[in-house]
N, CA, C and O of each residue as an XYZ file, in Angstrom:
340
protein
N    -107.209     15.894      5.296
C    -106.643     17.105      4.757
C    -105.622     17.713      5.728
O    -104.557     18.142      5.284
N    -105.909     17.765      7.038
C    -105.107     18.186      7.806
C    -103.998     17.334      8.024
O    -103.165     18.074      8.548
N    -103.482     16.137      7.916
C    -102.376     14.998      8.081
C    -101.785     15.369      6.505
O    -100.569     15.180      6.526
N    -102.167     15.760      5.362
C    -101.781     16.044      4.704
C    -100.896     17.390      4.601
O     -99.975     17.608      3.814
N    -101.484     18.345      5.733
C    -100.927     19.482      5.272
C     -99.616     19.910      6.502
O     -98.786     20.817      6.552
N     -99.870     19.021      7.183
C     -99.255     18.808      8.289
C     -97.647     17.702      7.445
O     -96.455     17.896      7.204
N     -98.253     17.036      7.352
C     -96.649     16.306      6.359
C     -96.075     16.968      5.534
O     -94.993     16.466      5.231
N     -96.393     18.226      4.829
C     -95.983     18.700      3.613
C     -95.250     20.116      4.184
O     -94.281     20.702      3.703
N     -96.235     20.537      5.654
C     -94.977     20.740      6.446
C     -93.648     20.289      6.583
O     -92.732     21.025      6.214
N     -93.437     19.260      7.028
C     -92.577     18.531      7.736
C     -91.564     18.122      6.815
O     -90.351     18.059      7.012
N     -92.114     17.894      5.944
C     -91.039     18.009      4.531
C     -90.797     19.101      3.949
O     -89.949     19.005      3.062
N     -91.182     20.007      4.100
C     -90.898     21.625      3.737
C     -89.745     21.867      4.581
O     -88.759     22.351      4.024
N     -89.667     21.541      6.215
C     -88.665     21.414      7.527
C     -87.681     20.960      7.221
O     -86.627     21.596      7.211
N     -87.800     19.703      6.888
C     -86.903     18.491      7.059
C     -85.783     19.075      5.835
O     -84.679     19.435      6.243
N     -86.081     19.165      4.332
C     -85.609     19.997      3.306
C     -84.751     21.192      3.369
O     -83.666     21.485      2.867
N     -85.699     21.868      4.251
C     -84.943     23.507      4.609
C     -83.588     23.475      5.421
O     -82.659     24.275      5.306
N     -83.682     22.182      6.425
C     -82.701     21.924      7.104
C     -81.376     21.323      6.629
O     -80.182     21.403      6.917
N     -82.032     20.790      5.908
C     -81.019     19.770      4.785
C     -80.258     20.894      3.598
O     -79.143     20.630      3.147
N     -80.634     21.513      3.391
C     -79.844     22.587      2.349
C     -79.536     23.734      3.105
O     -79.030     24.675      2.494
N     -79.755     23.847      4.388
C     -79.152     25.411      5.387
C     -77.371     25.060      5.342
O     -76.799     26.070      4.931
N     -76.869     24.485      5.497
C     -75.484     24.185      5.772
C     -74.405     24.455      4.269
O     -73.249     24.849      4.118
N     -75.572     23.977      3.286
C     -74.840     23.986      2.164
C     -74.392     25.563      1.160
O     -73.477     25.880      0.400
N     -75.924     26.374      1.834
C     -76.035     27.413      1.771
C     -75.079     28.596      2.292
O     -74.667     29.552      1.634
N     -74.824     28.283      3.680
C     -74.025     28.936      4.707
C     -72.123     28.710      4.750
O     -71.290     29.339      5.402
N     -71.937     27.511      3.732
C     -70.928     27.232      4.124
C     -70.089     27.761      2.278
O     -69.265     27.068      1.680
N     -70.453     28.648      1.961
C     -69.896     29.228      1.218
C     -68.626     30.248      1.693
O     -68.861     31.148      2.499
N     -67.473     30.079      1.227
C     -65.917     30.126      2.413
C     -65.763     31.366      1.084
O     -66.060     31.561     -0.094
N     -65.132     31.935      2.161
C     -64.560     33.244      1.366
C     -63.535     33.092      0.556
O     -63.498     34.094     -0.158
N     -62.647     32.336      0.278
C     -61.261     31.513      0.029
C     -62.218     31.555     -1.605
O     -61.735     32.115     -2.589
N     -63.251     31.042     -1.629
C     -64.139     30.399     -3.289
C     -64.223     31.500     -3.852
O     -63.743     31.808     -4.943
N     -64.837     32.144     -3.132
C     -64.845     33.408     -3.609
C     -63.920     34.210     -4.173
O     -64.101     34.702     -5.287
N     -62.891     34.411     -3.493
C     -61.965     35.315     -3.914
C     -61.400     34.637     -5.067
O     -60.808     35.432     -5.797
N     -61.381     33.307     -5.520
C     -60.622     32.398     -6.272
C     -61.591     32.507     -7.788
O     -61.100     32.538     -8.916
N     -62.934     32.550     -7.491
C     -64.115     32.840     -8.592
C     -63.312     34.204     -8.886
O     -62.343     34.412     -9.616
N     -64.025     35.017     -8.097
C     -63.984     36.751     -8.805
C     -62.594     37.361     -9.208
O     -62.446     38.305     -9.984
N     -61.653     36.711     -8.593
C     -60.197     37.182     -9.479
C     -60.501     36.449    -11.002
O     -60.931     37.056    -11.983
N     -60.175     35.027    -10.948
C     -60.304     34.151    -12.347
C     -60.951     34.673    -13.253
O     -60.567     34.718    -14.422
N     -62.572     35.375    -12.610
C     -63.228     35.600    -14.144
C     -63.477     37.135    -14.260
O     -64.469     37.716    -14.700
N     -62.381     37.612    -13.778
C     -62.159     38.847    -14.486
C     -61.697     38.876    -16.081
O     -60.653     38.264    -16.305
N     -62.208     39.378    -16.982
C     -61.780     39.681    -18.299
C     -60.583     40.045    -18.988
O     -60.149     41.164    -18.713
N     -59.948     39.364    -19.819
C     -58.696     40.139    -20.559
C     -57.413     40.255    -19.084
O     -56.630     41.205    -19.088
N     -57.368     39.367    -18.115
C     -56.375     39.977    -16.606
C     -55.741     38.928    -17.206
O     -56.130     37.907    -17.772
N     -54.484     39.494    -16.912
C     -52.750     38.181    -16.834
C     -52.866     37.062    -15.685
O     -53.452     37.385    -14.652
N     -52.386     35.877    -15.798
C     -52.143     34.903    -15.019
C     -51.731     35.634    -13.722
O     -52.076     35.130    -12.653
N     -50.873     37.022    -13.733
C     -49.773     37.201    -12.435
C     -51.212     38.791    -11.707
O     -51.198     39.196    -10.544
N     -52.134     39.274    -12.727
C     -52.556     39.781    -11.992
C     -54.052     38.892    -11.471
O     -54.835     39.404    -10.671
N     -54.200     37.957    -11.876
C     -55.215     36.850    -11.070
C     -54.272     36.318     -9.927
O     -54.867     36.199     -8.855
N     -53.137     36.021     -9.907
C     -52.380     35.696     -8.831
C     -52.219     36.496     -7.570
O     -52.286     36.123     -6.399
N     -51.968     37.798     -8.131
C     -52.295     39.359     -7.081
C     -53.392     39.275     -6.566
O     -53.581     38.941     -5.397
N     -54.560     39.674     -7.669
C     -56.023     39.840     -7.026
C     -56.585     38.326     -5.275
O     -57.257     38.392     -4.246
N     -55.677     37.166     -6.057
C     -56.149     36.295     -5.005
C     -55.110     36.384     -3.481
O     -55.619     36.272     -2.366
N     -53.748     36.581     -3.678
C     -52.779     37.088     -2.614
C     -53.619     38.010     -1.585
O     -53.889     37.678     -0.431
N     -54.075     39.528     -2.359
C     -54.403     40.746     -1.678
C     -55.661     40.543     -1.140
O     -55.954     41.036     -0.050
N     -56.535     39.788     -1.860
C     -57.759     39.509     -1.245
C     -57.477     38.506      0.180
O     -58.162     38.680      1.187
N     -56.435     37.494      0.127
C     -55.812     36.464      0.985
C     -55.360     36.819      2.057
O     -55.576     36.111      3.040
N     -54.611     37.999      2.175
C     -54.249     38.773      2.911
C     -54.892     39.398      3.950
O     -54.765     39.266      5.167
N     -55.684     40.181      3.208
C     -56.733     41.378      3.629
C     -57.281     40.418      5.113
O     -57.128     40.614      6.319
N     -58.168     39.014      4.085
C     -58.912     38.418      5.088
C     -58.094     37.947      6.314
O     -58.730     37.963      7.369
N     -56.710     37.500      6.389
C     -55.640     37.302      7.556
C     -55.617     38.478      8.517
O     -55.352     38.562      9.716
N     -56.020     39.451      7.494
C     -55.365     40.533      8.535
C     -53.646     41.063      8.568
O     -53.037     41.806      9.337
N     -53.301     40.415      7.549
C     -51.815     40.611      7.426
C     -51.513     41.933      6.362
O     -52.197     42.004      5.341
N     -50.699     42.742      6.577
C     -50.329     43.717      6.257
C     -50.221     44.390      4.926
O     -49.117     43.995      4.551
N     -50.656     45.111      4.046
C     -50.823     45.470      2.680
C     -49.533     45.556      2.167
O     -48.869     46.547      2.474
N     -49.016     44.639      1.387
C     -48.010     43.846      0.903
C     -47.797     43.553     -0.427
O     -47.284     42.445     -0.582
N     -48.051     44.269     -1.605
C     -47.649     43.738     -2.976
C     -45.971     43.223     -3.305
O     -44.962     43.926     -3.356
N     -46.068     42.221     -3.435
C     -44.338     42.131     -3.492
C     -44.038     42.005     -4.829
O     -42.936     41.469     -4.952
N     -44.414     42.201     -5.598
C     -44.242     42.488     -7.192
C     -44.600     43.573     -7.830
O     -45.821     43.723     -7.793
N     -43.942     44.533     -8.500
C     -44.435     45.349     -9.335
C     -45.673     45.227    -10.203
O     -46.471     44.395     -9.771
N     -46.005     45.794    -11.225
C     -46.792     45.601    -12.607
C     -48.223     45.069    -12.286
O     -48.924     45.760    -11.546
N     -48.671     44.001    -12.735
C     -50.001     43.438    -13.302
C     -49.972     42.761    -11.851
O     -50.901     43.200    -11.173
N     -49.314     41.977    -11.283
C     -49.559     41.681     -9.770
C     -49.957     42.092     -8.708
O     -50.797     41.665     -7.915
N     -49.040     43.314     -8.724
C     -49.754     44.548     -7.613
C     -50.658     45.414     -8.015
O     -51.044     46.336     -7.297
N     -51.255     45.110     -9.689
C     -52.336     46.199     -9.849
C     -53.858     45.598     -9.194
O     -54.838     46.174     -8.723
N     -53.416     43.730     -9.490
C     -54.680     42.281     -8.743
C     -54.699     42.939     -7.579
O     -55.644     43.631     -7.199
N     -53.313     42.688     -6.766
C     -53.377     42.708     -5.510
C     -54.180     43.708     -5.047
O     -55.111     43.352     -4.324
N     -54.057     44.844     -5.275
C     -54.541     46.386     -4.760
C     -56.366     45.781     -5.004
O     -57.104     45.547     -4.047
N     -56.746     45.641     -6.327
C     -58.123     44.790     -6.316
C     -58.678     43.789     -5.398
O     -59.852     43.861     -5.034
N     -57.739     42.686     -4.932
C     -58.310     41.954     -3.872
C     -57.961     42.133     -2.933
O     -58.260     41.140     -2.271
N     -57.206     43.170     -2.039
C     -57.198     44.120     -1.212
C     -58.035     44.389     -0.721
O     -58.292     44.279      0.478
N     -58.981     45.034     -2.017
C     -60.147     46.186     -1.422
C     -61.347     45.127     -0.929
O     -61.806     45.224      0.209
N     -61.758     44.248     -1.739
C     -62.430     43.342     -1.900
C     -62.913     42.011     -0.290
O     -63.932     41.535      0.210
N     -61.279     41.944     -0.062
C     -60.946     41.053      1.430
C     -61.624     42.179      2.399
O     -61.890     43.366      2.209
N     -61.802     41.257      3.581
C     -62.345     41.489      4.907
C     -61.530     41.171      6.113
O     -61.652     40.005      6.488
N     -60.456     42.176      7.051
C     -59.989     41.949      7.844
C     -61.234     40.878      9.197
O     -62.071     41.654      9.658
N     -61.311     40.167      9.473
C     -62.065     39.995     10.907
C     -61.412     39.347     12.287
O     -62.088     39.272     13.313
């Protein structure tokens, strides 16, 4: 019983280790590319914004809409969204 519970350990380990990386390596880049896209009823140019401003943000590069309208309304959205670090 104990070699039993002791292996079922070890495969509980071995498992946990094996899916930590896959877990962790979720990139902010996916993200921002998911949550612009499946916004509802948004234009091609303000999914294009939302992913720029969010793109940005995370660079650290300077709050920048270079288009009027539905672009810079994304952008200002993935703006807020991005993480300078």
């Amino acid at each position: 019983m104990k070699i039993t519970m002791k292996l079922c350990a070890i495969v509980i380990a071995v498992t946990s280790l094996g899916l930590a990386p896959s877990l962790i390596a979720i990139s902010p880049a996916d993200a921002n590319s998911h949550y612009c896209r499946d916004q509802k009823g948004k234009s091609q140019d303000w999914v294009y914004g939302c992913q720029r401003g969010w793109a940005d943000h995370n660079e650290c590069s300077s709050y920048n809409p270079e288009e009027p309208g539905a672009y810079a309304s994304g952008y200002k959205v993935g703006w807020k969204h991005g993480s300078c670090k």
